[in-house]
Structure formats: structure tokens, C-alpha cells
C-alpha positions as CSV (number, residue, x, y, z in Angstrom):
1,X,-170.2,48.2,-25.3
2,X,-172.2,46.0,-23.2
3,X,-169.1,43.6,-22.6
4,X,-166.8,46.2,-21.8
5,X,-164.5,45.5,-24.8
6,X,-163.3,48.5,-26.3
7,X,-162.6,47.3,-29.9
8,X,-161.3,50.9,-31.6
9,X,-158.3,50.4,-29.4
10,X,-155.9,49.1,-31.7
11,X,-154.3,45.5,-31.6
12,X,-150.9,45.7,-32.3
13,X,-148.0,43.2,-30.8
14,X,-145.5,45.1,-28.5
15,X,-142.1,45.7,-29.1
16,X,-141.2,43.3,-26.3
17,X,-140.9,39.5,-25.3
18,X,-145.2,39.5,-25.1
19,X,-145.5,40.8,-28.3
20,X,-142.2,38.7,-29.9
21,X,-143.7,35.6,-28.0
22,X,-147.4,36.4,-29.7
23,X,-145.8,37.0,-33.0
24,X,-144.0,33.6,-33.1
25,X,-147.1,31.5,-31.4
26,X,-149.6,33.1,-34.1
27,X,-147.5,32.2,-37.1
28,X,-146.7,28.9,-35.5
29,X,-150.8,28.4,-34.8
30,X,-150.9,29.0,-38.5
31,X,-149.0,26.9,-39.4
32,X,-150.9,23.9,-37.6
33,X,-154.1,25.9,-39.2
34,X,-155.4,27.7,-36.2
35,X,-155.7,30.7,-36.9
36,X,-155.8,33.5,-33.8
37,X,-156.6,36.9,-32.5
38,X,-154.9,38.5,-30.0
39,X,-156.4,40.0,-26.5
40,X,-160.1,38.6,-26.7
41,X,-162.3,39.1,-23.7
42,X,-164.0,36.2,-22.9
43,X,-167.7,35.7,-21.0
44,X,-166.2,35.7,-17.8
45,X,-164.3,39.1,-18.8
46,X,-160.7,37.6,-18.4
47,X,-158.6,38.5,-21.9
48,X,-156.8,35.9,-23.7
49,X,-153.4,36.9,-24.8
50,X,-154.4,34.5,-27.7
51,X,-157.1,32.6,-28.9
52,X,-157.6,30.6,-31.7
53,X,-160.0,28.5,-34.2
54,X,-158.9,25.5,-35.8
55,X,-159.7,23.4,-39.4
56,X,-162.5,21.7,-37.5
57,X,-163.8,24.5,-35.0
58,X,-161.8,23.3,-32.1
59,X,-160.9,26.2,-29.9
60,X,-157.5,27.4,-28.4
61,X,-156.3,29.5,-25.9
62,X,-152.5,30.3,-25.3
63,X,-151.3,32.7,-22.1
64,X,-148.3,34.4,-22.9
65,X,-145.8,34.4,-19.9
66,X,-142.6,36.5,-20.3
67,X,-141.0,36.0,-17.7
68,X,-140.9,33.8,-14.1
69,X,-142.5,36.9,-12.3
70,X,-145.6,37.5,-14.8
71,X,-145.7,33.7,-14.3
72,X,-145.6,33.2,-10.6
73,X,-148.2,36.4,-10.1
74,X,-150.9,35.2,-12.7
75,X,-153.3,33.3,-10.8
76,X,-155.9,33.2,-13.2
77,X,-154.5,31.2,-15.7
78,X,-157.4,28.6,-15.1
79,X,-160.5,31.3,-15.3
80,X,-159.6,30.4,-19.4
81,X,-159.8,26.5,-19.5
82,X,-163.9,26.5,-19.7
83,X,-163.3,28.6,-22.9
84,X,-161.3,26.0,-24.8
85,X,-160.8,22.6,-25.8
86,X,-157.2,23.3,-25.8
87,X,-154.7,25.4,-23.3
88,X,-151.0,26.3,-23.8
89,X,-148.8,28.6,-22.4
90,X,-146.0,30.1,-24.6
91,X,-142.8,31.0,-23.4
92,X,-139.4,31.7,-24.6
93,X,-136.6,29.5,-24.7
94,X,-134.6,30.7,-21.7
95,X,-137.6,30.3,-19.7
96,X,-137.9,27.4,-16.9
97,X,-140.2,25.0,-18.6
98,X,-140.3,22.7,-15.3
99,X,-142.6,25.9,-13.6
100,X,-145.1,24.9,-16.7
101,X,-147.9,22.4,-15.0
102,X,-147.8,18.8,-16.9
103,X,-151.2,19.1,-17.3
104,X,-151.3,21.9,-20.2
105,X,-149.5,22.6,-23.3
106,X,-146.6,24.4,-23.3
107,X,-145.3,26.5,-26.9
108,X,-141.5,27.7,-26.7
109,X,-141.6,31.0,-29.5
110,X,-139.7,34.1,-30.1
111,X,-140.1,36.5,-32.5
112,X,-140.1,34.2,-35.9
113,X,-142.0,30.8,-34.9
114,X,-142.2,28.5,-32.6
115,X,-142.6,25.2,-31.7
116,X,-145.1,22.9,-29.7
117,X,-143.1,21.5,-27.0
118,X,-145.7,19.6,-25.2
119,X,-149.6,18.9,-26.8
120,X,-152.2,20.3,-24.7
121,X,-154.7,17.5,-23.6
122,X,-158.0,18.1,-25.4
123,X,-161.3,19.0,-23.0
124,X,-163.9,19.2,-25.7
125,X,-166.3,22.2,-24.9
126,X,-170.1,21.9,-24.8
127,X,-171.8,22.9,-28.3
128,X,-173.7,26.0,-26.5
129,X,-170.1,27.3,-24.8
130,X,-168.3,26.3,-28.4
131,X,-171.0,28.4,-30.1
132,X,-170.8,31.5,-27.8
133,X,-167.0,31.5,-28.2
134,X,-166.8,31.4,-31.9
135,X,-169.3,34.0,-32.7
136,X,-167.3,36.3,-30.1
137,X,-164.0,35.1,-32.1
138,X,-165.6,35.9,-35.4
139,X,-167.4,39.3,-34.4
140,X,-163.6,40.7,-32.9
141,X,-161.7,39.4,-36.0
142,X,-164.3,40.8,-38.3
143,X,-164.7,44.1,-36.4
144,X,-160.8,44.4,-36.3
145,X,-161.0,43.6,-40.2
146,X,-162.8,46.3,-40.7
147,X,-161.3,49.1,-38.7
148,X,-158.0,48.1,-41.1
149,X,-159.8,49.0,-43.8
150,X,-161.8,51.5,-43.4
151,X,-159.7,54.1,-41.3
152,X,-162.3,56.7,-40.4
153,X,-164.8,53.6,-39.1
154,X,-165.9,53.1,-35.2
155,X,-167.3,50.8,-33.4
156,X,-169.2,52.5,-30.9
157,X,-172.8,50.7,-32.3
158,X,-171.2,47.3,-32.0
159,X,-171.7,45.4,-29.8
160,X,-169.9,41.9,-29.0
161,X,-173.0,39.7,-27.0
């Protein structure tokens, strides 16, 4: 695929905190009408752990961080920010929200839902980058749509650019 993005691997959240964490910020992003997928490779071919599209258009991305040591070695947390108008991170609850900068949202969820413990400021993105991010977002969730429902379907023609 010309972005390197292997969609036939299948999506599915991990039996661990990451995937517990993912679980409860999707259904909570639902809830608030975003609605997300999971591991998107952006332009700059970083991979949100989530990214969403909400009732207006307005993009989100949320970096999942389960524990203080995937936290402290992630250093590029910020490579997402030009890809969104919002930016959380989502942790669990035993986690040290003071390690969270101020200047992002921060999502506390577990396996069931979750809640938005701090609002992410809004940096609206330009209507070209807006564009190129929701037709990536659409193309991955419809691609992934239909490898769920048509089993013996691969993408090897498609092509996310």
C-alpha cells in the first residue's frame, strides 16, 4: 500500500490495560458522539491509538498511556496535534494525572467507560489538513467494514492516499 498501512491485519482491542483503556474511551467518545477507529496511520506515518470524528466534523485524537513507563518513553506524543483539533490522553484511574501536561485533555477509562477529566483546548485544523484526515478516517473505517463482512475479502488493491 503506498502508505505503508497494512489494513488486512485485523483490529481488535488487547486483552490488556491498552486495549481495556481503548474500549472505555471509544464507548465514552460515543457517547459525546465521536465516533473512533482505532490504530490510524496518519500523513506523517505516526498511528493513533485512537482517532475520532465528531457531529460537526471536528477531529480527535486520544494516545493511550498504560502505564508511567509507556508514558515517560513516548516522545512523540506531539507529532499528532497537527492532525486534530482536539488531543487527550487516556489513562486509568490509578495513574498519576499530575505527569499529564495542562495543556491537553486528559480521559480517565477502564474497560466499561470513561470520563473526560479535563477538556482538551480546541486548535481548529486548516480545511485542506481537515479534508485529508477525514477521507483517511472514512477510507480505514470503511475498509475495516468491509473485511467484517465479507471474510474472504483483501485489501491488497486499496490504497489509503
Amino acid at each position: 500500500m503506498a502508505d505503508g498501512q497494512n489494513l488486512t491485519t485485523e483490529i481488535r482491542l488487547p486483552a490488556s490495560r491498552a486495549g481495556e483503556i481503548a474500549r472505555g474511551t471509544l464507548r465514552l467518545l460515543a457517547g459525546l458522539g465521536y465516533h473512533g477507529v482505532t490504530e490510524m496511520t496518519l500523513a506523517n506515518n505516526r498511528r493513533a491509538d485512537i482517532a475520532a470524528v465528531g457531529p460537526a466534523g471536528e477531529i480527535a485524537i486520544v494516545e493511550i498511556k498504560s502505564s508511567v513507563a509507556d508514558f515517560r518513553s513516548d516522545a512523540k506524543w506531539q507529532d499528532y496535534m497537527p492532525f486534530c483539533d482536539r488531543f487527550y490522553f487516556a489513562v486509568m484511574a490509578d495513574f498519576p494525572q499530575e505527569l499529564i501536561p495542562e495543556d491537553v485533555g486528559l480521559i480517565v477509562a477502564d474497560g466499561f467507560g470513561g470520563a473526560v477529566i479535563r477538556e482538551a483546548p480546541v486548535d481548529k485544523l486548516a480545511g485542506a489538513r481537515r479534508k485529508a484526515v477525514t477521507l483517511r478516517f472514512a477510507r480505514l473505517a470503511a475498509c475495516r467494514l468491509q473485511m467484517v463482512n465479507d471474510a474472504g475479502w483483501t485489501d491488497r488493491q486499496v490504497s489509503l492516499t
